[in-house]
C-alpha positions, 0 to 999 in steps of 0.5 A: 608075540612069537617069533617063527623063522622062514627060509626064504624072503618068499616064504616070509612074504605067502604067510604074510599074505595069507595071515599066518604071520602079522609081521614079516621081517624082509629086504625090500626087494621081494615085498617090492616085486610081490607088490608090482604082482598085485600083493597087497602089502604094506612096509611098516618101519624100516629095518636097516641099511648097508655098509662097505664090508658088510656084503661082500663075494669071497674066493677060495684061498687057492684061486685065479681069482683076485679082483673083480674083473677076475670074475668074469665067466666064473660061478658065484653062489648066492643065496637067492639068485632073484633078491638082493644078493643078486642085484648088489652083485650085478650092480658092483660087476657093472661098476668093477667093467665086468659082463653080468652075463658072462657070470652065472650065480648059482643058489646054494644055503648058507650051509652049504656054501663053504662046502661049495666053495672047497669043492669048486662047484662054485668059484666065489660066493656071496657072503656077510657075516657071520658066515663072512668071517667064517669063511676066512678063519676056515676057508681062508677066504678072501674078499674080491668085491664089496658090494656096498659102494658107489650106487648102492652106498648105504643102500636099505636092505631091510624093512618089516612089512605086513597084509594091507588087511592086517594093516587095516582091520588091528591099526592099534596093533600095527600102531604099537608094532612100530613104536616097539621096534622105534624103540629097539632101532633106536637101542640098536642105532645108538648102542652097538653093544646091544646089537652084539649081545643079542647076535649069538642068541639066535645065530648058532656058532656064533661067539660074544668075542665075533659079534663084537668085530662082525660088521653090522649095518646102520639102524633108521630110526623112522620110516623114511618113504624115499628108501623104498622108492630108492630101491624100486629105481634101482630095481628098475635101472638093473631090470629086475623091474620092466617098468617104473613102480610106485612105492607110495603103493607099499605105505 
């Protein structure tokens, strides 16, 4: 198997689609949205869920800016403004009192978001680590928002997906796919170490001494249907969806 990195959850999704890729790695809301556009796909195992502290918005140290309702009116940059960046943001100003409309979120990539934030094109960014952490040892950042509380406690955020054709023409292959990343989630799940030594392999900059510390989120070791349906509601309720969608469709 060869691994290929896309730049954004829709890339990941048209190569899936179009057979460049078997497997994708994604959050679950852009296979959701591309599937309540008539994509066909299918969610194979789930990859991960959140935890307090793991996504967060950041403020420059020099800032007005100290608590969520600070945010009001101001720019917050994300990496996408239309998947889960966006909608766990809006959804923790909704909780905080804040107006979403009042806030403007601006895409900006991650290497270019301490720039962004220096400079003042943006006021606050969203942010998870390792580029988190970097943010407060560099910038002297500081966390104003966890976005992972209340409705979107332990919220899932990743899964792996592939074509229905894929699915249905190599059952042996995607059969053999999930029972290899059972294997790795539970590893994963049960062991953080694991976890840790692998992160500074593919993650340029960051250290085996950060990796220990970051914050990581859970690891499901089965595929549990209600997940993705979790997310189509929530979806819904923030109206990034204009109608209910059935997730048995993504199975």
């Amino acid at each position: 198997m060869t691994p290929v990195t896309m730049a954004n959850p829709e890339e990941a999704i048209s190569k899936n689609v179009s057979g460049a890729v078997d497997f994708a790695h994604n959050g679950y809301v852009s296979p959701t949205m591309a599937s309540n556009r008539g994509l066909k796909l299918r969610i194979i195992i789930d990859g991960a869920q959140a935890k307090s502290n793991m996504y967060v918005v950041v403020t420059p140290k020099k800032t007005s800016i100290h608590s969520p309702k600070d945010l009001a009116g101001k720019k917050i940059g994300m990496t996408t403004s239309k998947g889960l960046p966006a909608l766990l943001t809006s959804a923790a100003l909704q909780l905080a009192g804040v107006d979403t409309k009042s806030v403007q979120f601006v895409d900006v990539p991650y290497t270019n978001m301490g720039a962004a934030l220096q400079n003042g094109s943006i006021d606050a960014a969203f942010a998870t680590d390792p580029f988190l952490t970097r943010f407060e040892q560099t910038l002297g950042a500081r966390v104003v928002l966890d976005t992972i509380n209340g409705p979107t406690a332990d919220f899932p955020i990743g899964c792996y997906h592939t074509s229905e054709r894929f699915a249905k023409q190599n059952p042996k292959t995607v059969a053999a796919f999930q029972r290899a990343m059972a294997k790795a989630q539970t590893l994963a799940a049960t062991d953080r170490n694991e976890v840790a030594q692998v992160l500074p392999t593919y993650i340029k900059g960051l250290t085996p001494q950060a990796a220990q510390t970051i914050t990581i989120g859970t690891f499901p070791t089965s595929l549990n249907k209600s997940r993705a349906q979790r997310v189509a509601d929530f979806m819904l309720q923030q109206h990034v969806l204009t109608t209910h969608f059935d997730a048995s469709t993504l199975e």
